[in-house]
PAMAR-629346 format. One line per field, with one value per residue (C-alpha): x, y, z; residue in one letter; residue number from 1; chain. Coordinates in nm, 4 decimals. Layout:
// PAMAR-629346
c1 = X ... .
c2 = Y ... .
c3 = Z ... .
residuo = A ... .
num = NUM ... .
cadena = A ... .
// end
This chain:
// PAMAR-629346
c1 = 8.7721 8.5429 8.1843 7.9573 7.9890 7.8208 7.9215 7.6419 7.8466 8.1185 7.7640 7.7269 8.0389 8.2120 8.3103 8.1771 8.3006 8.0859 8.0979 8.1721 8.1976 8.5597 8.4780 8.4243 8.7541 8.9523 8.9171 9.0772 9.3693 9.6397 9.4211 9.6814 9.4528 9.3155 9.5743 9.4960 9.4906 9.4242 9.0890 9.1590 8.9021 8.8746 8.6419 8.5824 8.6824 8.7614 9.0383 8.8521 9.1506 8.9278 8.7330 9.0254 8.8348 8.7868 8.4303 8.2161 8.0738 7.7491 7.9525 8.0088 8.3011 8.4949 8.5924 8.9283 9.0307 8.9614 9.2164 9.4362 9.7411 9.6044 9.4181 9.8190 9.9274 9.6905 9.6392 9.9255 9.8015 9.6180 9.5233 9.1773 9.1977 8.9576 9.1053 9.1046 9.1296 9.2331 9.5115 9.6752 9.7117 9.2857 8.9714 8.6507 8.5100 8.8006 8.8471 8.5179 8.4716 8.8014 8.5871 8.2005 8.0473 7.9478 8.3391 8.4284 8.7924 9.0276 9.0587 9.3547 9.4657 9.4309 9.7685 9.7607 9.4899 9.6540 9.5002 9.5442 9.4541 9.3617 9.2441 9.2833 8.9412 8.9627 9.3352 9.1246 9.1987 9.2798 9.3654 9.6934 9.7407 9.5745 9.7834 10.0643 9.9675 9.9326 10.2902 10.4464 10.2388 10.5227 10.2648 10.1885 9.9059 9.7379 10.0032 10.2906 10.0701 10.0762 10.3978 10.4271 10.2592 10.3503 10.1053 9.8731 9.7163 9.6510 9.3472 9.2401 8.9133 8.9525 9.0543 9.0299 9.0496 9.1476 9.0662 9.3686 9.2156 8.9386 8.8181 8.6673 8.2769 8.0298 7.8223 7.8764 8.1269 8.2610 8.5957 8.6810 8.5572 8.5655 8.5356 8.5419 8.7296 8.4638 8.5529 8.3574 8.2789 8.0443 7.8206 7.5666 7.2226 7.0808 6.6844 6.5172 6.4398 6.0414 6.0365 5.9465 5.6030 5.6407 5.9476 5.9557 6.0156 5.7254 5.5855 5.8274 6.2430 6.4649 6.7491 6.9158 7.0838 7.4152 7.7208 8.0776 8.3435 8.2577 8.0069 7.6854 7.6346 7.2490 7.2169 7.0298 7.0645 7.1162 6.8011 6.5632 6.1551 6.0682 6.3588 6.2851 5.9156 6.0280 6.2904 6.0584 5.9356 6.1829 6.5847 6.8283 7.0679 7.3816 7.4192 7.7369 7.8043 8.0161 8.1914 8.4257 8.6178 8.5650 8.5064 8.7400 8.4983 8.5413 8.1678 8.1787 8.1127 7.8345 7.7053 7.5318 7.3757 7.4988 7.3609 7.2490 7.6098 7.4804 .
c2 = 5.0095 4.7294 4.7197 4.5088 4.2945 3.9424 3.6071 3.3582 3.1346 3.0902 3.0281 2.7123 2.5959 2.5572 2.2665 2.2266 2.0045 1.7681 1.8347 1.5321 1.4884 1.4732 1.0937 1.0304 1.2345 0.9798 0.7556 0.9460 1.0867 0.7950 0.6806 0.7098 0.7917 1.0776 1.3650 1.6635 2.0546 2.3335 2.4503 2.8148 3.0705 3.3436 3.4025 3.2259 3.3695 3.2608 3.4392 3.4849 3.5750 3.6441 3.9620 4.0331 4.0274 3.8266 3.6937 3.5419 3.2378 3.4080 3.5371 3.8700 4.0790 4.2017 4.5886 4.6190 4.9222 4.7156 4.4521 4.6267 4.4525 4.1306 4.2541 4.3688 4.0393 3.8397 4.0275 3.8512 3.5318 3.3266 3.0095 3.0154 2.9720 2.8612 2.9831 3.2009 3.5521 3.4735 3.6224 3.4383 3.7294 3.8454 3.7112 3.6294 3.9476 4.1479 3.9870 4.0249 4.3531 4.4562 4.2776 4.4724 4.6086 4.8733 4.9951 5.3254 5.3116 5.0314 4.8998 5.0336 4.6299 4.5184 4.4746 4.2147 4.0237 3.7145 3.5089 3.1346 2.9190 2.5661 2.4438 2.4655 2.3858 2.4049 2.2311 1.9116 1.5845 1.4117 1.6066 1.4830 1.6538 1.9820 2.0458 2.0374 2.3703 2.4743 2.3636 2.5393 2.8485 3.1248 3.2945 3.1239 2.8201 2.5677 2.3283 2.5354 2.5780 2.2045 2.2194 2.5086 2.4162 2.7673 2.9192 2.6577 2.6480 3.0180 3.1168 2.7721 2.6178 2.2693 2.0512 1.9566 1.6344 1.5707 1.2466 1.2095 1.0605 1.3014 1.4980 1.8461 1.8516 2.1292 2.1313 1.9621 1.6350 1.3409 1.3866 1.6993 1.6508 1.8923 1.9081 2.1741 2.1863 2.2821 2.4432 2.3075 2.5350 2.6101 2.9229 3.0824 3.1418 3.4957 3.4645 3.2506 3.4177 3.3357 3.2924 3.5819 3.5777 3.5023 3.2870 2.9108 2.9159 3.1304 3.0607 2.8525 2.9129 3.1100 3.1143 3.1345 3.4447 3.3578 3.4675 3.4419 3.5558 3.9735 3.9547 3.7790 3.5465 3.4091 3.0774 2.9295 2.5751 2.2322 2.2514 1.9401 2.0390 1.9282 2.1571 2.4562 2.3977 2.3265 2.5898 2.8991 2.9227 2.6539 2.7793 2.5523 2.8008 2.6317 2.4748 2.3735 2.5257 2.4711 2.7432 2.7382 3.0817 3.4030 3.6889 4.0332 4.1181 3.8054 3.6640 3.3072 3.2746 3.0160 2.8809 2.6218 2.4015 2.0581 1.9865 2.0636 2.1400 1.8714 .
c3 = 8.3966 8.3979 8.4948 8.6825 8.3770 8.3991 8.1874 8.2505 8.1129 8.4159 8.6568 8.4295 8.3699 8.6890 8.8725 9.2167 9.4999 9.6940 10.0716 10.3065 10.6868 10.8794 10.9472 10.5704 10.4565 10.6492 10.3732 10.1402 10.3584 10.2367 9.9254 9.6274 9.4033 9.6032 9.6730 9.9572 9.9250 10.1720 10.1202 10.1193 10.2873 10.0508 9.7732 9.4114 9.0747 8.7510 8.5574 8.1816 7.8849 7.6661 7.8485 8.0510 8.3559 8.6936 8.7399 9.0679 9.0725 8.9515 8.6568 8.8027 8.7250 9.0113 8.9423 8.8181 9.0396 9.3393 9.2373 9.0243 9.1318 9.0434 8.6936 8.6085 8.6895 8.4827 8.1739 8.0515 8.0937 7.8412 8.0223 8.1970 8.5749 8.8940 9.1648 9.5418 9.6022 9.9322 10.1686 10.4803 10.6996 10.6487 10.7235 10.5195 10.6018 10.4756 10.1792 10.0575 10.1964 9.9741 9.6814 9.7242 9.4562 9.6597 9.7203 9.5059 9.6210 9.6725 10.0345 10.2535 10.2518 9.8960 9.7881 10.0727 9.8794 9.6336 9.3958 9.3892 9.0724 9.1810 8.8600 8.4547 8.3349 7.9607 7.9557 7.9446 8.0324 8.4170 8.7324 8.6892 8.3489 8.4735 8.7659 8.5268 8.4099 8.7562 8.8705 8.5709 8.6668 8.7126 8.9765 9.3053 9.3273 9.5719 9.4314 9.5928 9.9232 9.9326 10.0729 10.2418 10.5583 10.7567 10.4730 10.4129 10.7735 10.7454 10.7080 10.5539 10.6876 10.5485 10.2801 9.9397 9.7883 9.4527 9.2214 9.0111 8.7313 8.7001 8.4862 8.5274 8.5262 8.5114 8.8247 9.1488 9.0866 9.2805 9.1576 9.4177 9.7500 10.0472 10.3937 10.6192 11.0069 11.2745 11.5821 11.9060 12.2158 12.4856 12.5085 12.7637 12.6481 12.6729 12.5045 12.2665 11.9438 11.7818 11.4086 11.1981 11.1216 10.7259 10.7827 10.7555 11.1846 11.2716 11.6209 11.6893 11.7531 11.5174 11.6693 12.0339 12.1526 12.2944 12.4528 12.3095 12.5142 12.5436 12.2477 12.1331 11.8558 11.6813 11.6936 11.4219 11.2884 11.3997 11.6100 11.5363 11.5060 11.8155 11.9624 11.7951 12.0104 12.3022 12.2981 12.1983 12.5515 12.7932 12.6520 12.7868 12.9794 12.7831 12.4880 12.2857 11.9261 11.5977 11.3944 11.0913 11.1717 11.3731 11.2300 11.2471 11.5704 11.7472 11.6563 11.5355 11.2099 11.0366 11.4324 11.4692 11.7149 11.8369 12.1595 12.5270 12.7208 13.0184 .
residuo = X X X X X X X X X X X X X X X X X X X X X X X X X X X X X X X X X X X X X X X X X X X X X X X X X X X X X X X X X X X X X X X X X X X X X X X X X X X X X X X X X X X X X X X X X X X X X X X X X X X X X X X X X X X X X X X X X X X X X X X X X X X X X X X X X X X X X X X X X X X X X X X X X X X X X X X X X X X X X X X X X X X X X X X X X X X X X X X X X X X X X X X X X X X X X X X X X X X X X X X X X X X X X X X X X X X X X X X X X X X X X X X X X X X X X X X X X X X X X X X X X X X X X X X X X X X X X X X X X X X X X X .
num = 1 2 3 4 5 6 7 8 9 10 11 12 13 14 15 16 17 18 19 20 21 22 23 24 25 26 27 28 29 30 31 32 33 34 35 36 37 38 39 40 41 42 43 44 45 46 47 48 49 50 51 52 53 54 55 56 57 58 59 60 61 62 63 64 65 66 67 68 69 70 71 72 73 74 75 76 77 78 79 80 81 82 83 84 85 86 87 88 89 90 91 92 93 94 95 96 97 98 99 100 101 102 103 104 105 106 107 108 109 110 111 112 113 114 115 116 117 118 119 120 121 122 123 124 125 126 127 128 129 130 131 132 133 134 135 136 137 138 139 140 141 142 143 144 145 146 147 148 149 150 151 152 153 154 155 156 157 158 159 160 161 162 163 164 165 166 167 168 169 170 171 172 173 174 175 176 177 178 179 180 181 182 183 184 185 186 187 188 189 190 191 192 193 194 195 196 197 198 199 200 201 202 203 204 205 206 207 208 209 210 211 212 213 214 215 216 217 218 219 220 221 222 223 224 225 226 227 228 229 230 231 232 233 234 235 236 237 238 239 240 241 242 243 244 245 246 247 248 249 250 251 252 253 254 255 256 257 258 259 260 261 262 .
cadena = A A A A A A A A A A A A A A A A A A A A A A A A A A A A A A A A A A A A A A A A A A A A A A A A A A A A A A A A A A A A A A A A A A A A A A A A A A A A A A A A A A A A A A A A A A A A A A A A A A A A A A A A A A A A A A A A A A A A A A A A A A A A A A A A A A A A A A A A A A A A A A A A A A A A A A A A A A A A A A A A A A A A A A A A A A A A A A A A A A A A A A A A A A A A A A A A A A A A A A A A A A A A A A A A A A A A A A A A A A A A A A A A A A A A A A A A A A A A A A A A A A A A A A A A A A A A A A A A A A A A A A .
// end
């Protein structure tokens, strides 16, 4: 069984996408050299041949009891992958919840938990001649969710775009772009919420308790300076709100503010 093992190494080494906004990703919709993923919603993790062993972003190995379905899998794999432990039938919150450190015992859902390679990153060379390795993967990747659109628009909260002669680069890089699909709505305000004392909001707004359908949801970006004053002691009774998912209790997930709901 493997510990919380940590390789500093996969921190460093991994390629990260630049986010963009929906009105800049229309440029690279029918660009030919630019092609399109799903951008899954699940959670990071490099699959490391040489320690046998998933890791996090942060290098952290994810406990092979937890996963053991995948570990079986990919212990006979040599190639190193990037890619999603993701699954289109659970949310954010379940997937990492299956993944805590602090679990003992597998969760009740794990066999429902996949893992999707998206990249090859010491195969070398162009996108073009990574994904290669990827298509001739015998195990499922984002290049078979390309075109399967049933699956893709599961549990997928954007896109990803890929520069086809690019190469893979440590640290955030041009040549894989992302952006991620908002949802808009409308919500009630309950109370204005002051700053913590030692926080970087103190005496002034934190966030704006809402209410979402039968629940409540914090509010707690977006605002401008001179909001965040004025709203401390004068709320606005409605304001409207973007979210990327809900979460398994129906609360919106990453809120934040976008204006007054006039």
């Amino acid at each position: 069984m493997i510990k919380q093992e940590r390789n500093e190494s996969v921190a460093r080494s991994i390629m990260r996408p630049t986010e963009i906004s929906e009105e800049d990703a229309r440029i690279y919709e029918d660009n030919p050299r630019w092609e399109s993923y799903p951008k899954l919603n699940g959670v990071f993790a490099r699959w490391d041949p040489s320690r046998g062993a998933f890791f996090s972003k942060s290098g952290v190995a994810f406990k092979n009891h937890l996963i053991p379905h995948l570990y079986r899998k990919y212990e006979m794999f040599n190639t190193t992958f990037d890619g999603e432990i993701w699954s289109p039938e659970l949310t954010l919150q379940q997937i990492c919840g299956a993944l805590s450190h602090e679990r003992d015992e597998p969760a009740p859902y794990y066999k429902q938990l996949l893992y999707i390679p998206f990249d090859a990153p010491y195969f070398g060379g162009p996108w073009t001649n990574r994904r290669i390795v990827l298509h001739t993967h015998p195990e499922p990747t984002i290049i078979a969710l390309q075109y399967s659109p049933d699956i893709s628009q599961a549990n997928c909260d954007g896109k990803v775009f890929r520069y086809l002669p690019g190469i893979y680069q440590r640290g955030e890089s041009g040549n894989i772009l992302k952006v991620k699909f908002w949802k808009d709505c409308e919500v009630d305000v309950i109370r204005a919420e002051l700053g913590t004392p030692t926080s970087l909001y103190a005496g002034v707004l934190g966030a704006l308790r809402c209410k979402f359908n039968n629940t409540e949801v914090s509010v707690g970006t977006g605002f401008s300076h001179a909001e965040r004053i004025e709203f401390a002691t004068n709320p606005p009774d409605r304001i409207k709100i973007k979210y990327l998912s809900l979460s398994q209790d129906g609360i919106p997930l990453n809120p934040s503010y976008t204006g007054l709901d006039l």
